[in-house]
C-alpha positions, 0 to 999 in steps of 0.5 A, a space after each residue: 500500500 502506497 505511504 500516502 493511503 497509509 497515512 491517510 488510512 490511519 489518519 482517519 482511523 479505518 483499515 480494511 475492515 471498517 470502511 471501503 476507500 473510493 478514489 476522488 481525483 487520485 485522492 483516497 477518501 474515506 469515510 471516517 468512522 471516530 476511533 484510535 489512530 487519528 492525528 495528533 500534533 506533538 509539537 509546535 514551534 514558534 519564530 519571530 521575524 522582521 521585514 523591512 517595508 520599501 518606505 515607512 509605514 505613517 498613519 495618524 498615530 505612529 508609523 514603522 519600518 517594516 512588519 513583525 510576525 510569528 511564524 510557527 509550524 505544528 508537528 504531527 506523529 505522521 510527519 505532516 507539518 503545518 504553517 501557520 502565522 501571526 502577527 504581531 498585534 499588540 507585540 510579539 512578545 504578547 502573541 509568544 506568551 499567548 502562544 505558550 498559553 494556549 499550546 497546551 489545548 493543542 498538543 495531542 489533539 486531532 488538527 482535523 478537529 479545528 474547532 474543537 481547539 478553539 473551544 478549548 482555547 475560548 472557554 477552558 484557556 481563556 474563560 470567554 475573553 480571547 482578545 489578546 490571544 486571536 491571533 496566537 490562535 489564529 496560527 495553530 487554527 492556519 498550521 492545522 487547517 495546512 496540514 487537514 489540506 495536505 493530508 487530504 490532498 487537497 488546496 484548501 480552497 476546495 474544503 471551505 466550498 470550493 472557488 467562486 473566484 480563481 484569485 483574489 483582488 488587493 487594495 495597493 497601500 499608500 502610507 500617510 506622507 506629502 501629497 506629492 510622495 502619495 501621488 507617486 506611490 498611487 502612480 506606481 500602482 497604477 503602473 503595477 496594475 493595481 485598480 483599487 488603492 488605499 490610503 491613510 488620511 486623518 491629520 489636524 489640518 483637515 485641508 491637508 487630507 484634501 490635498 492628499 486625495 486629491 493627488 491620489 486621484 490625479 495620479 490613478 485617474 478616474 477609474 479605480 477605486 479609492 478608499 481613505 482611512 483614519 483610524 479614528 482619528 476624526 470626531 463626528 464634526 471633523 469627519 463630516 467636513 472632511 468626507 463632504 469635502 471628499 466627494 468630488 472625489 469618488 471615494 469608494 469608503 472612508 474606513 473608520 473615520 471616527 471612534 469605534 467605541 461609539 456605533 451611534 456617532 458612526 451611524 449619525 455620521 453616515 445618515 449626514 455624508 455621502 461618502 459610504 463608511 467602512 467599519 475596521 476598529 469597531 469591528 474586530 470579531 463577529 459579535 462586534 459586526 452583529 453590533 454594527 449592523 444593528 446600529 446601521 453604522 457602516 456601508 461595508 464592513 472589515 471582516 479578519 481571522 486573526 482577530 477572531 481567532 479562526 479562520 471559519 470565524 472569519 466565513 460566518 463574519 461573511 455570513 453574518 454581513 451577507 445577511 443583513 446585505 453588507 459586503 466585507 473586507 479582509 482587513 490586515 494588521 501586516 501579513 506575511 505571504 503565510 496569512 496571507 495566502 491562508 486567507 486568500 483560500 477562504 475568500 476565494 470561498 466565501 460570497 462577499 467579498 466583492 471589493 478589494 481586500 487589505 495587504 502589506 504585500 505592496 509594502 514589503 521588500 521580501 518574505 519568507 516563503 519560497 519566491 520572496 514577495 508575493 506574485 500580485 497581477 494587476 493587483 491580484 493573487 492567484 489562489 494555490 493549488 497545491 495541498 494546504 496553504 499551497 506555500 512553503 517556506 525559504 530557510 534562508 530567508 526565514 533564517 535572516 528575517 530571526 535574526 534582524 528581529 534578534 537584533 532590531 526587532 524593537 525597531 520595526 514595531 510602532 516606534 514613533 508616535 506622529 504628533 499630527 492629530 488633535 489627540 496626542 499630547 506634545 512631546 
């Protein structure tokens, strides 16, 4: 018998007594009956790494020199080993605590059982306060689901329903600077064959917001899309003023304009602007998009696996919005190609996903999976087929981005604080 129907045989705990296997597209599938001699994981193994960004990251509040994230990659007694990432929300030495934390509801279950080990992690590890720890969960629920993929054989677009896309559309991110420098980076974008552009506004002198966009817009043209972004920054007032001021400007979403914390200013807002709004900060797991959508608070809605722990979280998120009309947004604390391509599987899956989606991808001057910096095509990436995440990887890289974080990891977190906005205190 071949190693891989082995393997898969007793991953799924039949022999040829208990169940009668069927070929599926060359691949052994059987029906699985609950019993001894499943997969386990034995181990997990975490590293942190810094990337550098081709340009500074600025937005209202801070700005950085690159991403750090975790990478991890969970063993298993059959010697299939999974991927998985985190980044680094709020540090990464909060996710490698939460890591250690919960690696214990992990080890010795069954990958397949994935939502299992996010009930364990939620209401045994955590007492119903997940929070801190989504995105360390987030990477052991990733690593399990790459090895239920290559178990299977199968990408894992193909376990969450299968494609109603072939590949996935990014926003090209242009960093809070001079109208100038904006210009030219939503230029080179365009160059790139990015449609759909991101950009950070929200600064004390609201004129200056203008002018921004008013350069992007000139750089790109009419034609794509245009979403503005800042991070709350803007009270209900400022917004208001600003957003009316924007309309000339054909702005797809202005993303979190205001306080998250506040759904009632939000929806107050969006009854008095024309430019439709984005909920991100004010929408961070399901139940807090439940809320948004009772208050009638956002046009659109950012929907994340990391910060709510898994990524089937993340479909019924879709789901949820899908109902009550509202398409979603994969919003990004800063991925690397291991997150990203992870996500990308489930959006390829999911209806609602009808706009571009967030990524640090355009940003950043390598990664640590074979090939370097993600391959985007007009601002796309092509979903994986191989088995699992569909991604591997590259140890030397993986090798040289531990140790920029061993010696400069400190400085690629948010190290500066912009002093730009009403909202923090002079130095």
């Amino acid at each position: 018998m071949p190693i891989f129907e082995a393997a898969q045989r007793r991953l799924l705990g039949v022999d040829d007594r208990t169940a009668a296997p069927h070929k599926f597209k060359g691949i052994l599938c059987v029906h699985m009956p609950w019993g001894e001699g499943v997969l386990r994981i034995i181990g997990i193994r975490s590293i942190p790494v810094a990337v550098p960004f081709h340009a500074e990251e600025r937005w209202a509040y801070g700005s950085r020199r690159g991403l750090v994230s975790v990478l991890i990659e969970i063993d298993t007694d059959e010697g299939i080993t999974g991927l998985g990432e985190a980044p680094a929300y709020p540090s990464a030495e909060i996710v490698l605590t939460a890591l250690r934390s919960i690696e214990r509801f992990a080890i010795g279950e069954d990958p397949f059982r994935t939502e299992r080990i996010a009930k364990l992690v939620d209401i045994v590890g955590t007492c119903h306060h997940v929070g801190v720890t989504s995105p360390a969960l987030a990477a052991i629920d990733m690593a399990c689901w790459d090895i239920v993929g290559k178990a299977c054989g199968q990408p894992l677009v193909n376990l969450f329903g299968g494609p109603l896309r072939e590949d996935v559309e990014y926003l090209h991110y242009i960093p809070q600077g001079t109208p100038a420098w904006m210009g030219e980076q939503a230029a080179q974008g365009a160059a790139a064959g990015f449609e759909s552009f991101y950009a950070k506004v929200g600064v004390a002198d609201p004129a200056a917001d203008v002018e921004r966009v008013a350069a992007i817009r000139e750089a790109i043209g009419a034609g794509p899309s245009l979403r503005v972004d800042a991070n709350e920054s803007w009270s209900t007032a400022a917004a208001l003023r600003v957003l009316r001021a924007l309309q000339p400007y054909d702005i797809e979403f202005a993303e979190q304009p205001v306080s998250g914390q506040n759904l009632a200013e939000m929806a107050r807002l969006r009854a008095r602007t024309g430019v439709p709004l984005l909920a991100d900060e004010a929408s961070r797991t399901r139940y807090d998009q439940l809320d948004v959508i009772r208050q009638g608070a956002a046009d659109a809605i950012s929907v994340d696996n990391v910060l709510d722990g898994t990524l089937l979280n993340m479909k019924r998120s879709a789901g949820i919005c899908e109902a009550a009309g509202l398409p979603v947004v994969k919003q990004s604390l800063g991925e690397l190609g291991v997150a990203t391509y992870a996500a990308a599987h489930l959006i390829a899956a999911t209806p609602g996903f009808r706009h571009a989606n967030q990524s640090y991808g355009p940003l950043l001057s390598d990664d640590v999976v074979e090939g370097g910096c993600l391959p985007y095509r007009g601002g796309r990436l092509r979903v994986p087929d191989r088995p699992g995440i569909g991604v591997r990887l590259d140890r030397d890289r993986l090798a040289r981005y531990a140790e920029l974080y061993q010696v400069a990891g400190h400085e690629y977190g948010c190290t500066e604080v912009a002093n730009s906005t009403p909202e923090v205190p002079d130095r």
